[in-house]
Each structure stands twice: as structure tokens, then as C-alpha cells.
C-alpha positions in Angstrom: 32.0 -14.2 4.2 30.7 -14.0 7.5 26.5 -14.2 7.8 24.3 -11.7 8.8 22.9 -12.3 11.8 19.1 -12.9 11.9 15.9 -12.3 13.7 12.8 -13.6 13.0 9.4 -11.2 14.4 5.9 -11.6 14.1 3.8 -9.0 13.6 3.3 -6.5 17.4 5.7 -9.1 19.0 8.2 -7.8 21.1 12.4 -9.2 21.4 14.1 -8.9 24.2 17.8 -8.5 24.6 17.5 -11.3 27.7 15.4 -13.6 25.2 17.8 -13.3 22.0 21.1 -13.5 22.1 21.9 -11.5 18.6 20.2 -8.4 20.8 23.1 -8.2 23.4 25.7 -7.1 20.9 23.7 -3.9 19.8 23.5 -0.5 21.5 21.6 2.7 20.3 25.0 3.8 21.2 26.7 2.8 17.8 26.4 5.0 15.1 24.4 2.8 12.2 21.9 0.8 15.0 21.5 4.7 16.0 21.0 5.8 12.1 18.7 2.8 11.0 16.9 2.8 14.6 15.9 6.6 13.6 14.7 5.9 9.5 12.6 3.2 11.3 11.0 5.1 14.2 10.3 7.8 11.8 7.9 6.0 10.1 6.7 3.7 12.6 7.9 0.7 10.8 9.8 -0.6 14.1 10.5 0.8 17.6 13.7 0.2 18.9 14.2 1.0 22.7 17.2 1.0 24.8 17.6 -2.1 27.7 20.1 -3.1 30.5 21.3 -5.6 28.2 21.1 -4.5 25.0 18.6 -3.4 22.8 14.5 -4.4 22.4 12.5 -4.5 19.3 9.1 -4.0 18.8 7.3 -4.9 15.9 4.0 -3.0 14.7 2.0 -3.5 11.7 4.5 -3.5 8.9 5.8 -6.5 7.4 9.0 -7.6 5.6 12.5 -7.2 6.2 14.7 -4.4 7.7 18.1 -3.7 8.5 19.3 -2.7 12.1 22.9 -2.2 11.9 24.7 -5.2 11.4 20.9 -7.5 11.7 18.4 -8.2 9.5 15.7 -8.3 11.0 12.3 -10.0 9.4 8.7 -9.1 10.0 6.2 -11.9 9.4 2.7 -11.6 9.5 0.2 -13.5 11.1 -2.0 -14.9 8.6 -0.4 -17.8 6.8 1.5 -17.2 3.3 -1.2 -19.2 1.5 -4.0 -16.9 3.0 -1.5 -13.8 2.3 -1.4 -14.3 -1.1 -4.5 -14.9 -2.0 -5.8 -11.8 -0.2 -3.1 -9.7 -1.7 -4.4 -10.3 -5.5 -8.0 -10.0 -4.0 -7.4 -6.8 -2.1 -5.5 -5.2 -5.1 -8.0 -6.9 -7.8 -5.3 -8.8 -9.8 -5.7 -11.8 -11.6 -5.3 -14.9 -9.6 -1.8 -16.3 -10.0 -1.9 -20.6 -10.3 2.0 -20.7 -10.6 3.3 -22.3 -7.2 5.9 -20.1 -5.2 9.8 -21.2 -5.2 10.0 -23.3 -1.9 12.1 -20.7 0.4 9.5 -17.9 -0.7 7.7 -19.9 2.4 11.1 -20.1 4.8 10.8 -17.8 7.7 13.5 -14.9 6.2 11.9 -14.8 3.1 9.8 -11.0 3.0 6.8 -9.7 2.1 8.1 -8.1 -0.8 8.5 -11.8 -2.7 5.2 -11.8 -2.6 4.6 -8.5 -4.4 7.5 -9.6 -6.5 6.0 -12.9 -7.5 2.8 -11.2 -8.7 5.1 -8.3 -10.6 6.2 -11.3 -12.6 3.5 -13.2 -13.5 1.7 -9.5 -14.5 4.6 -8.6 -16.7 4.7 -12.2 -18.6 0.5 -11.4 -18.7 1.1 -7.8 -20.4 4.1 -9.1 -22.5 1.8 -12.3 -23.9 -1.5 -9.3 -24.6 1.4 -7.3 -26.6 2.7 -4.1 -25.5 1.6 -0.5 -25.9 3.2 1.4 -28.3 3.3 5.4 -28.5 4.4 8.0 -30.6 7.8 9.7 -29.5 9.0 12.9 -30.6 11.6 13.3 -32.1 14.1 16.3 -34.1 16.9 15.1 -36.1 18.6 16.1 -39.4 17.4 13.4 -42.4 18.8 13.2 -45.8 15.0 11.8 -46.5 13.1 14.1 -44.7 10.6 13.0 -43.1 7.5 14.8 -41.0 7.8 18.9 -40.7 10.8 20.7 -41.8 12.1 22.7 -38.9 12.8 26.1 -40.7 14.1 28.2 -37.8 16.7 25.8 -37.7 17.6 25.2 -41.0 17.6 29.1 -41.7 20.4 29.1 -39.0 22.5 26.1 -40.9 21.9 27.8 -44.1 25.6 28.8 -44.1 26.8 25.3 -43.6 26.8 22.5 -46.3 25.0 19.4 -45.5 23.7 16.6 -47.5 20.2 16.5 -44.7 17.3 18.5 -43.4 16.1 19.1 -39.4 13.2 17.4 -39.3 10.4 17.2 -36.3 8.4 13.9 -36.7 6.9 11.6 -34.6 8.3 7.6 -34.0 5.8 4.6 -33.0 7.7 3.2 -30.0 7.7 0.8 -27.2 9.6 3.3 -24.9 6.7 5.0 -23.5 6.3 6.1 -19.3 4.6 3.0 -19.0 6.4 0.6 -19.7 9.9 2.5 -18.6 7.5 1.8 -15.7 7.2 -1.9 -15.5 11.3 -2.3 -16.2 12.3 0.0 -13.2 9.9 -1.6 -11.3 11.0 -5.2 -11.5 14.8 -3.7 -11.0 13.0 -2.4 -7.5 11.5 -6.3 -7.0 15.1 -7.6 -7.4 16.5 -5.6 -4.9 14.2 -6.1 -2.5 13.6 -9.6 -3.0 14.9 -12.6 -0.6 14.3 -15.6 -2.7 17.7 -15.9 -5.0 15.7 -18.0 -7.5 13.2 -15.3 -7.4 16.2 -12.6 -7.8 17.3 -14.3 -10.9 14.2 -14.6 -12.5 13.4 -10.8 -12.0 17.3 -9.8 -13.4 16.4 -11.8 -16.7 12.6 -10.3 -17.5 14.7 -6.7 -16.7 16.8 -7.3 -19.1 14.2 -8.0 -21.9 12.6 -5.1 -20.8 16.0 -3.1 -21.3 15.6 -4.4 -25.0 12.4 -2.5 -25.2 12.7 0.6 -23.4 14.9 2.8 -21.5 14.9 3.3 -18.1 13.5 5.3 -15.9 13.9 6.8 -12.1 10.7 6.2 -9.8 9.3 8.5 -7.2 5.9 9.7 -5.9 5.3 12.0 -8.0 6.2 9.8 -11.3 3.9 7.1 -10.2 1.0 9.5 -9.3 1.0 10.9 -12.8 1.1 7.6 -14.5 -2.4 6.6 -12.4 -3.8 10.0 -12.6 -3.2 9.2 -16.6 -4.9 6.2 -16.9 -7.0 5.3 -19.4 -8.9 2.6 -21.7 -6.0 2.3 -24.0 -3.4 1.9 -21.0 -5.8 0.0 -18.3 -3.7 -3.8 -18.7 -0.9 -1.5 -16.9 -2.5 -0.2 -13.7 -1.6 -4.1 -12.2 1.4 -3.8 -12.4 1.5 0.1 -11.2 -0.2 -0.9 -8.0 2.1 -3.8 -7.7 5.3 -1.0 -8.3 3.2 1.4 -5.9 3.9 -1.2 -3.1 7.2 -1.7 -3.8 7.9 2.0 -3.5 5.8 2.2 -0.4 7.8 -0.7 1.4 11.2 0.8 0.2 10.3 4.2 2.6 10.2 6.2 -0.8 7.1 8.0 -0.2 8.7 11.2 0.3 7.3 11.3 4.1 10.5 11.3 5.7 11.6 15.4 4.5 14.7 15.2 6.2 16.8 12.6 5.0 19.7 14.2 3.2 19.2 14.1 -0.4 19.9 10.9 -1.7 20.0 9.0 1.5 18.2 5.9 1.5 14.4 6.4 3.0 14.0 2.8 4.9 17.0 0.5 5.6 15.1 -2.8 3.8 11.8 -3.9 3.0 8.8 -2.6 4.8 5.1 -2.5 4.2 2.1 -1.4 6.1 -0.5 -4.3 6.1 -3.0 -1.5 7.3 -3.3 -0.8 3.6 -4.1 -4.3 2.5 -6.3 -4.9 5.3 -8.3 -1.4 4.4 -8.6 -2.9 0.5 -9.4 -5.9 1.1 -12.4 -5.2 3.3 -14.1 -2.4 1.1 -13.9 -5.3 -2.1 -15.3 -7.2 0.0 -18.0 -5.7 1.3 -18.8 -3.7 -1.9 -18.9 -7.7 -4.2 -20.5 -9.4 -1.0 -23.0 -6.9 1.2 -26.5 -7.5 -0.4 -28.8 -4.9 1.8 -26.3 -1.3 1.7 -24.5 0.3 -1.1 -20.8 0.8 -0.2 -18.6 3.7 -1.3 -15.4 4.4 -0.1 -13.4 7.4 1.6 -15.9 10.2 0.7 -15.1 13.4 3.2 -17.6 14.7 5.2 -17.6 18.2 3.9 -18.8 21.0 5.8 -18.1 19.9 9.4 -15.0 22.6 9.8 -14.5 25.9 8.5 -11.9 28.6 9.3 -14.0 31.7 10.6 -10.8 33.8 11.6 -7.4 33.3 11.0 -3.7 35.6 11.1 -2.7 37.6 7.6 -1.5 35.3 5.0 -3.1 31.9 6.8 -4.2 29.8 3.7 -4.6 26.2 5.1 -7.9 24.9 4.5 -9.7 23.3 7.7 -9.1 18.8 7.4 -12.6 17.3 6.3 -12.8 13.6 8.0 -12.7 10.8 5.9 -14.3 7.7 7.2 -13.0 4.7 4.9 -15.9 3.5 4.2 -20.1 4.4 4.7 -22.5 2.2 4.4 -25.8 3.6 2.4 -29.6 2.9 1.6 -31.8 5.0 -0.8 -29.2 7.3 -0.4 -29.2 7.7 3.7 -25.9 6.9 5.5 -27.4 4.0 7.7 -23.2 2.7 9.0 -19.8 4.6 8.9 -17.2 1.6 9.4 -13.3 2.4 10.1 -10.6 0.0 9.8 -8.0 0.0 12.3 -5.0 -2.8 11.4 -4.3 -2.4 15.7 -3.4 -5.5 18.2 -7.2 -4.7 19.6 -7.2 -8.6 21.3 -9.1 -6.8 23.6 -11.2 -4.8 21.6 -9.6 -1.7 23.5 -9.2 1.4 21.4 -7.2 4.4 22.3 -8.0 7.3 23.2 -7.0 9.5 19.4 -9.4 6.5 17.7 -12.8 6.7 20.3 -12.2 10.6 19.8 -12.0 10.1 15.5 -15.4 7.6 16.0 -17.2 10.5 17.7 -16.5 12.8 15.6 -17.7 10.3 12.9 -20.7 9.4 14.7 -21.9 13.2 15.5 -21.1 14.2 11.6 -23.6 11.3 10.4 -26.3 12.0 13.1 -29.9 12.0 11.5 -31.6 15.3 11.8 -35.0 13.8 13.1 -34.1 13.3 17.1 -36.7 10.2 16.5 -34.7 8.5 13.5 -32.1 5.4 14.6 -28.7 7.2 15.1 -25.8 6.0 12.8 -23.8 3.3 14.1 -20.1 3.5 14.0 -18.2 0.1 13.5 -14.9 -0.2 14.3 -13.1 -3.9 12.1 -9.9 -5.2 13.3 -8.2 -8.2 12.3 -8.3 -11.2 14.5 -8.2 -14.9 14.4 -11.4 -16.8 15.2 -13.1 -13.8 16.0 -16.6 -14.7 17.0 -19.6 -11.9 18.3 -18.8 -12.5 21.9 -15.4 -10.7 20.9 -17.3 -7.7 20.6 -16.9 -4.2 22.5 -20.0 -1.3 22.2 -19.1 1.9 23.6 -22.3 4.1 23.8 -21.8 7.9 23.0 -24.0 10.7 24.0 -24.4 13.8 21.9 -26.7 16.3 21.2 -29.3 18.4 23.7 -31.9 15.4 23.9 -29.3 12.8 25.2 -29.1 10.9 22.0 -26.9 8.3 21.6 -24.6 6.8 19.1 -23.2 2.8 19.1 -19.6 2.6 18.3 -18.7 -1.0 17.6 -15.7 -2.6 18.0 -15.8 -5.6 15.8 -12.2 -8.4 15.3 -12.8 -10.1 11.9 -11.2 -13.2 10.3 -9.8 -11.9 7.5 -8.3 -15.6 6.7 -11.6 -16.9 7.3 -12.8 -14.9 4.3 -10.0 -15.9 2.0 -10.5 -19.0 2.2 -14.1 -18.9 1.8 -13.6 -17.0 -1.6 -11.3 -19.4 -3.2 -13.5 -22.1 -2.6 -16.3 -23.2 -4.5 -17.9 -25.2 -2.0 -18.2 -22.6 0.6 -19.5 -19.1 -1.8 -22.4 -19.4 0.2 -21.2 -18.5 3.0 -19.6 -15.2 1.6 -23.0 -12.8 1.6 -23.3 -14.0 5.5 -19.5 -13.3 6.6 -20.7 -9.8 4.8 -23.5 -9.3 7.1 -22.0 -10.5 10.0 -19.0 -7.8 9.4 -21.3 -5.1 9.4 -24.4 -5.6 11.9 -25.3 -3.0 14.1 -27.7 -4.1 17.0 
């Protein structure tokens, strides 16, 4: 069987047809590099762009592996797998994972998703080892011993027929409960998305126990909102492994964005995942376990900054409140709004949509007292070796008395911080990296 043909990305870098020769054979032209350029433009995952010579891809800030006609293309990102992983259980607060990786989990095709994968695993064998949850099903059935409630509506319409049992309703204590139908179609979702055949294999075989257990179950936004919104003490060892499945739904393009894909068409040709996510999650646990002089909360609205004053006849749509993703807080004052932006900012450039969102931001969080120091807004980005002189400060003027706002824009080492909180030796440098993230003169 003849092999796909490959191409290896990192993440923002751009392939020429004139560099790589697999990109002289495809042309938006054909019908599936037109079909698979479209599912991946729709959701920003890749652009594809027409040449003299053939086609150019551009990668952005998802990661992993997609499919672009007859090419696979693969996504890497730039941090390095070790760093990766760590800061994939820290920024989704799992359990650190000590089991080493099968070796071509590290070769350059291997995805994202054997990360995710990896982690499924070890949270599965976790939950299997603490015992599974077990729930009451419902169940109505005819019993020659009955059993539970008699269900007399029923039997008064049998009463002409002879039979040696009763309809019963009672209730069974069962293993095949939502959640963990949950965990069994999500490791079938890690197998198909996986690269790593030793890792494929593994995932096949814990399915099948699962199958032993429970039935199974079809996954979709909607499904996998419901099991979070129903979280609760007795079902907490599971929401893991439902932010591990989350991913793996996200990657797959099954968010139920893309409206019009025909039904049942797949949503994303492979394996994608935005790293803007991670990045976003990583930085708010770390802030919130590491920043000793400001309270951090996350994503609360600004409320009250729009309102619809007139609007046509049947107009419902509430005015959007901004959500900054994270504010900074002392004695109860906002005193930093920070955004992160998972951007190729070497620079420190932002576009024009994001300077326009940090002004908005900025005004929304001004103090009332024209005297009082106006609220910084900080920018983080991810970048390697960052160090202060990196730095960009727009100033922005609002308001009658010429008052100005900072808005910073700050590149962090991310991989920096990883490695500082994995070891021992160096936990005293984590409350400074902290400080250092969110400093405002």
C-alpha cells in the first residue's frame, strides 16, 4: 500500500509549493484539497492559499494532525514535548502522569492528540483502581418474582392474557451510568485520533473492558455540557477524564461551530486543537497558585457597559458584555485586567480588532476619582526567552481630563514556568515569574 505523503509544520510557519516538493502535486482545483481546504479555513485551523506552483500552507495556532487531500499534514508546536506535557496536566489540573511515553509519541508525525490520549489512559486505569460509580437504572419488565412497584395500568391491559409474571417498575444498581458511557466513547475517540500504533492498541483494549461495563454512547456538545453542568461530590473523580474527552471533541471539529456541514459530514479532516485554550488555563492556574499581592478571578463580564435603548419589533438579542479572561483585584478594587492572546506577537505588534478590545477594557475598568492610578491593561503572549526589554506600552487617552490608560504588551516563557514547577530546586523562583508576568509600571 502506497504511503501517505507527509508534511511536517511548526506552529505560524508557512510551506511553500517552491520549498516542498509534496505541495506541487496539489491544487485548490481538485475536489477533496478544495473540500478539506474549506473544513479547515472555516475554523481557522489552517489556511491554504493558491500559488504558481502549487499550493501554500499556513499554519496558525492549532496543533496536531490534518488531512489535505491526499497529505497529512502535522502541526507541532513550539514548546518541546516534555514541557508540553507537563503543562497540559498543569493547565487542566490532572494528576501528574510518571509513566514514560511510547518512543514515536516523540517522532515528528506523532500529534497532539497522543498526548491527550496518553493522559485519557493513565486517568481511566486511576478511576478504574478508586472503583467505579454505580447508579440506579430504571427499569419496566414483566417478573414471575415481582419485584419493586406493580405497574397496574399495564397489567389491567394484559388481564385477558395468561402469563405466569407481573410488569414490574424497579430500579437496578448499575455500572452503565452517562459517566462512564462517557469515559468508553471517549477512549474509542483517543484511538481514532491517535498516531502512536502502540498507543492505538492500548486504547482498543481498555475500550473493550469498558464495553464489559457499559454501553455505549454517542458524544456531542451538548452531551458533554450536561455531564459538567451535572457534576457533583459523588461524581468529581470523572471531571478528568471529561476535560480530557472535551479536548478530544474540540480537536475532532465537533463543536457544533461549523452549522453547515451536511448532517453527518465529518467537522475537521484529522486532529486539531487550539493551543490558545491551554495557553489561557495554564496562565490563570498559575497566577491564581503563584501571585502573592492580587486576588485572581477569571472571565467575570463587565456588566452594564451596553444596553439596547431602541431596537425593530421582535429584536430580542441582548447587547455582548466583555469578558476579560482574567482581572487582577485588591480589597476588592480591580487594580489589572490581563488578556491572553496565543498570537505570533515577536514583535509585540497587536492588531488593530485586539488594541480596539484592550480599550474597551481599559475605559470599562477606569477608577471614578480622575486622581486614582488608572487600570493597566496587560496583554501575555507566549514567547521564548522573553525578557522586559521585549516589552511594547501603548498609552491610551480617554475621558475629558486627558487620562490615560497603559496597555502592556508582555511575551512570556511559558516553558520557563514549566520547568520551574516540576522542579524542587527552583519553587522559589515561581512567586517572582508571577510578579514579573503581571507588573504594571
Amino acid at each position: 500500500m502506497a504511503t501517505m505523503p507527509r508534511l511536517v509544520l511548526r506552529e505560524w510557519e508557512t510551506a511553500h509549493a517552491s520549498e516542498h516538493p509534496v505541495l506541487r502535486e496539489l491544487w485548490r482545483t481538485q475536489p477533496e484539497v478544495e473540500r478539506d481546504a474549506r473544513r479547515l479555513g472555516m475554523s481557522n485551523a489552517l489556511r491554504v492559499m493558491d500559488g504558481r506552483e502549487g499550493v501554500s500552507i499556513k499554519a496558525q495556532r492549532y496543533v496536531g494532525v490534518a488531512r489535505l487531500g491526499p497529505l497529512h499534514v502535522t502541526v507541532q508546536p513550539r514548546l518541546a514535548p516534555v514541557d508540553l506535557w507537563y503543562i497540559l496536566q498543569y493547565g487542566l489540573g490532572l494528576e501528574k502522569l510518571a509513566r514514560p511515553a511510547p518512543v514515536d509519541l516523540l517522532l515528528p508525525e506523532a500529534s497532539f492528540a497522543d498526548l491527550i490520549a496518553l493522559e485519557l489512559l493513565g486517568e481511566t486505569k486511576r478511576l478504574s483502581r478508586r472503583g467505579l460509580r454505580r447508579g440506579y437504572i430504571s427499569q419496566e419488565e414483566w417478573l414471575s418474582l415481582p419485584r419493586g412497584r406493580l405497574n397496574l395500568p399495564r397489567l389491567e391491559a394484559a388481564m385477558q392474557l395468561t402469563r405466569a409474571s407481573l410488569p414490574c417498575s424497579h430500579h437496578t444498581l448499575s455500572t452503565d451510568i452517562p459517566e462512564n458511557r462517557m469515559v468508553r466513547a471517549g477512549l474509542k475517540l483517543a484511538a481514532d485520533a491517535a498516531y502512536s500504533p502502540a498507543l492505538r492498541a492500548e486504547l482498543a483494549r481498555t475500550e473493550r473492558y469498558w464495553g464489559e461495563v457499559c454501553g455505549s454512547m454517542v458524544l456531542d456538545a451538548a452531551c458533554l455540557r450536561r455531564l459538567e453542568h451535572g457534576l457533583t461530590r459523588l461524581t468529581a473523580a470523572y471531571a478528568p477524564i471529561l476535560r480530557l474527552v472535551s479536548l478530544l471533541h474540540e480537536g475532532r471539529g465537533m463543536s457544533d461551530s461549523l452549522e453547515d456541514l451536511a448532517p453527518g459530514e465529518e467537522r475537521l479532516p484529522g486532529f486539531l486543537w487550539d493551543m490558545a485554550l491551554l495557553f489561557e488555563r495554564f496562565v490563570e492556574r498559575f497566577l491564581r497558585e503563584h501571585l502573592r499581592d492580587a486576588e485572581v478571578s477569571r472571565q467575570r463580564r463587565i456588566e452594564g457597559l451596553y444596553s439596547v435603548v431602541r431596537a425593530p419589533s421582535g429584536f430580542s438579542a441582548r447587547a455582548r458584555e466583555p469578558r476579560p479572561d482574567i482581572l487582577l483585584e485588591r480589597e476588592g478594587q480591580v487594580v489589572a485586567v490581563l488578556d491572553t492572546k496565543y498570537k505570533d506577537l515577536d514583535e509585540g505588534h497587536l492588531d488593530r480588532s485586539s488594541l480596539y478590545q484592550m480599550s474597551v477594557y481599559a475605559v470599562a475598568h477606569a477608577p471614578p476619582d480622575a486622581g486614582a492610578t488608572p487600570v493597566p491593561v496587560i496583554v501575555l503572549y507566549p514567547k521564548a526567552g522573553a525578557t522586559p526589554a521585549d516589552e511594547l506600552v501603548y498609552a491610551f487617552k480617554h475621558g475629558r481630563q486627558g487620562r490615560q490608560s497603559h496597555i502592556i504588551v508582555r511575551g512570556i516563557d511559558w516553558g520557563q514556568a514549566s520547568l520551574a514547577l516540576r522542579d524542587p530546586s527552583r519553587q522559589g523562583e515561581l512567586a517572582a515569574l508571577a510578579a514579573a508576568w503581571t507588573r504594571s509600571e
